[in-house]
N, C-alpha and C positions, 0 to 999 in steps of 0.2 A: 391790289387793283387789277383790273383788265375786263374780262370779259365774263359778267352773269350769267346763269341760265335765266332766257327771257321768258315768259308762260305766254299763252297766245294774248291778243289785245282783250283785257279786261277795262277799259275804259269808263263803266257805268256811269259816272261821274258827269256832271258837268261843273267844276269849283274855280272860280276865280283867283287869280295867283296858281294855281297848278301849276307842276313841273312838266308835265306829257311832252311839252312840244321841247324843253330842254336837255330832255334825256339821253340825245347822243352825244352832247357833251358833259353833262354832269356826270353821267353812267360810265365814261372813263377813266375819272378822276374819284372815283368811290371806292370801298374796300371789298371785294368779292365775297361773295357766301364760306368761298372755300376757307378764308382765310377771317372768317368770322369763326371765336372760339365758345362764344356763348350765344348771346342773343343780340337783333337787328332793334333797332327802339326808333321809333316814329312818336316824338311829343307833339307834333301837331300834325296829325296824320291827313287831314284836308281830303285831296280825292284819290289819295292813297297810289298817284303813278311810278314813285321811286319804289315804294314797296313792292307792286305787282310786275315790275321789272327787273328788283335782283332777287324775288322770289326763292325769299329764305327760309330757312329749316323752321327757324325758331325765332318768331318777333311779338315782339308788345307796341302795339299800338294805341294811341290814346290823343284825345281832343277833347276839348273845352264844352264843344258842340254840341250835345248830346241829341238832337236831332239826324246826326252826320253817324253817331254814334250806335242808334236805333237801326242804321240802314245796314253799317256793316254786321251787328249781329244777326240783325235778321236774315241777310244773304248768307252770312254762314250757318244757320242754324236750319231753315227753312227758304232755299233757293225757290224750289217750287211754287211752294203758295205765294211767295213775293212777289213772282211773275203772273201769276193766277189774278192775285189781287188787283195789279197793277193795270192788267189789260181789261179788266169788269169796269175802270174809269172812265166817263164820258172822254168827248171830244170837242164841247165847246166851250166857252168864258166865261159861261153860266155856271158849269162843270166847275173851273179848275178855282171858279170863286168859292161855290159851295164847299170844294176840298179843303181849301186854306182857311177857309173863315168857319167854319161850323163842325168839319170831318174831324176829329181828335181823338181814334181809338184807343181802347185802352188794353188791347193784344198787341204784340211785339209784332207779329210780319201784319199787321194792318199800318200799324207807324212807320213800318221799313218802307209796304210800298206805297203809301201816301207821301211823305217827305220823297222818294224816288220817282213818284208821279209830278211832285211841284217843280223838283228839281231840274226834269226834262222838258218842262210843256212853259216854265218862268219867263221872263224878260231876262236874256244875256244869260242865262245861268247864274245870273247873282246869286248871293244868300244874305238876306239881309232881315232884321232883327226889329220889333217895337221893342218897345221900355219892357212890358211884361214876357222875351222871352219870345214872341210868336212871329213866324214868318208870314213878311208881310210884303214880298213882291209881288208886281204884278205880273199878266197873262200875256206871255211870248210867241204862243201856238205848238202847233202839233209838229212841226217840219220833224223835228230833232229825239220826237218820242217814241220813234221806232228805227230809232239808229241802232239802238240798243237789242238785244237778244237774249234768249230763256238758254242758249248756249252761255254764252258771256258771264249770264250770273251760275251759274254751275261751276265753269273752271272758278272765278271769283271766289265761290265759298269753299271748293276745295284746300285753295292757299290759304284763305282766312283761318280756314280749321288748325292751322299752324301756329295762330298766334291768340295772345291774351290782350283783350279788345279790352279799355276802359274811357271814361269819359270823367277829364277832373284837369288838376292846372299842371304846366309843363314841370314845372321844378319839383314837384313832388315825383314824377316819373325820373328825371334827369338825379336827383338824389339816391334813387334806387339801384344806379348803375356803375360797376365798377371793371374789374377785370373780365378779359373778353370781350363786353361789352362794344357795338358798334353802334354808336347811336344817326340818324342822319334827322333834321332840324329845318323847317322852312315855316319862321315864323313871319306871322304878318308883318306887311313890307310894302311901300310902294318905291321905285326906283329914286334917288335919290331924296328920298325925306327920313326924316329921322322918328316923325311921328304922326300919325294921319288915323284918320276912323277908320276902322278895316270894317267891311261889309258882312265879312263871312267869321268875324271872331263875336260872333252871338251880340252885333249890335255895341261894342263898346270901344274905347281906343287903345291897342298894342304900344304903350308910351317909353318915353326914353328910359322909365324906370322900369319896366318891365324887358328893357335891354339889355337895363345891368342888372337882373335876377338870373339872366338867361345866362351872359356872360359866366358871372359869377358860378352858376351850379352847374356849368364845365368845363370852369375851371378845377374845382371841389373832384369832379367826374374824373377828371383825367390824372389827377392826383393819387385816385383809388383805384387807374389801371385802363381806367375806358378809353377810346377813341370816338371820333366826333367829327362828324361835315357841315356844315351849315348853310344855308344861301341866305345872304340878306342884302340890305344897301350897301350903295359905296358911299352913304352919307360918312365924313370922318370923324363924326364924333361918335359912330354906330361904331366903325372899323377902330377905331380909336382903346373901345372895349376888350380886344382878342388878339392887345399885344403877346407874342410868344407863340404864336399860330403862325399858319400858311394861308394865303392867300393867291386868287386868281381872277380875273376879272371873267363873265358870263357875256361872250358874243352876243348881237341885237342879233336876233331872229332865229330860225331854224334851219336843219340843213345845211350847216356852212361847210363849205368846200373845202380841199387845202390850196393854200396861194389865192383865194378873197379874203382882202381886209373888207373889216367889217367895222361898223362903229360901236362903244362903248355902251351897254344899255342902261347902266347904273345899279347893273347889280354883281353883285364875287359869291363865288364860291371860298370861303375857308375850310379849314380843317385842323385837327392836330399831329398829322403828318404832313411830311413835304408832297408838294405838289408838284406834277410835269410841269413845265415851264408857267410855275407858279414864283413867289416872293415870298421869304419871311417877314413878319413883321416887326 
């Protein structure tokens, strides 16, 4: 544990539940690159801020999502055109209707920057799902769609080029991983509930039983040598799952100070090593 090599802000993202703004507390309590012996594994890789912040040698990454999926390959495969594409987008309502509702290429950086065109220009950055699969928020404006930069996706694809990008279910990745192995894990979650509709897991609900599949294949993980972080609720019948772990509870907010208490936000950090003034369970 300690201190990452950080890469500049690659940001691209706009993903609900993201870690970005937790990351000066999660990011001391995680396992360094250095002290990574194989590979970094992201199963729910989302908007990818833990990843781009301990900026490792060697990661697999993989989501459910495959629209979220489309984006990172394409940034690493074809930064350029992604940007290219991205800025040929209108900039009205009319625009980002036509994109969601009809726009469907069928080239990989046309789908990188259309899904990275809806993502920026949405209501809240949602991601949210109809029955068939398709995104279907609506239009937030432009404020936030050139926060973004043709730099940003360049270092972005650089890292990516590090890792093996797939799109399929957590436990088949978490299966695959054994000695060396550092996996870190932020499945759908909302602060104290155990189970709720997640917006951005393609429209479907992250359920108590798919808590204890998670549980369970790292438990299996650590058995065959891996190490493991997780963040989820402090529901206790979640925490209930990862007897034989460590645990920490995740300050409400960001920036926290030393010497401000702060209150509880309902969500911990776990892991399969001890934690700074973390708890066993």
């Amino acid at each position: 544990m300690g201190n990452p090599t950080q890469a500049p802000n690659t940001s691209f993202l706009r993903y609900p539940g993201g870690k970005g703004r937790m990351l000066g507390f999660i990011g001391q309590h995680l396992l360094s690159r250095s002290t990574v012996a194989s590979r970094y594994v992201e199963p729910f890789v989302g908007g990818g801020a833990v990843f781009f912040y301990l900026c490792p040698e060697h990661a697999w990454l993989s989501d459910i999502n495959s629209d979220l999926i489309d984006i990172y390959r394409g940034i690493r495969k074809s930064p350029r055109q992604v940007w290219r594409r991205y800025c040929e987008f209108g900039s009205s309502k009319a625009e980002y209707r036509r994109v969601r509702d009809f726009d469907r290429p069928s080239r990989l950086v046309d789908r990188a920057a259309r899904i990275l065109y809806l993502n920026r220009t949405c209501f809240k950055g949602m991601w949210r799902h109809n029955r068939n699969g398709e995104f279907n928020v609506g239009y937030g404006g432009q404020a936030r769609r050139w926060a973004i930069t043709e730099e940003m996706l360049l270092v972005a694809s650089r890292m990516l080029r590090k890792a093996h990008i797939q799109c399929g279910d957590f436990e088949d990745v978490v299966d695959e991983c054994g000695v060396g192995d550092f996996l870190f894990l932020d499945p759908p979650y909302r602060p104290s509930e155990r189970e709720q509709i997640h917006d951005h897991y393609v429209g479907r609900q992250f359920t108590f039983a798919d808590h204890r599949r998670l549980a369970a294949a790292l438990k299996r993980a650590r058995r065959r040598g891996a190490h493991w972080a997780l963040t989820t609720t402090t529901h206790p019948d979640v925490i209930g799952l990862f007897r034989a772990s460590y645990a920490i509870e995740i300050p409400h907010g960001t920036g926290r100070q030393p010497g401000i208490r702060v209150a509880n936000s309902g969500e911990v950090l776990m892991a399969s090593y001890s934690l700074t003034g973390g708890q066993a369970l």
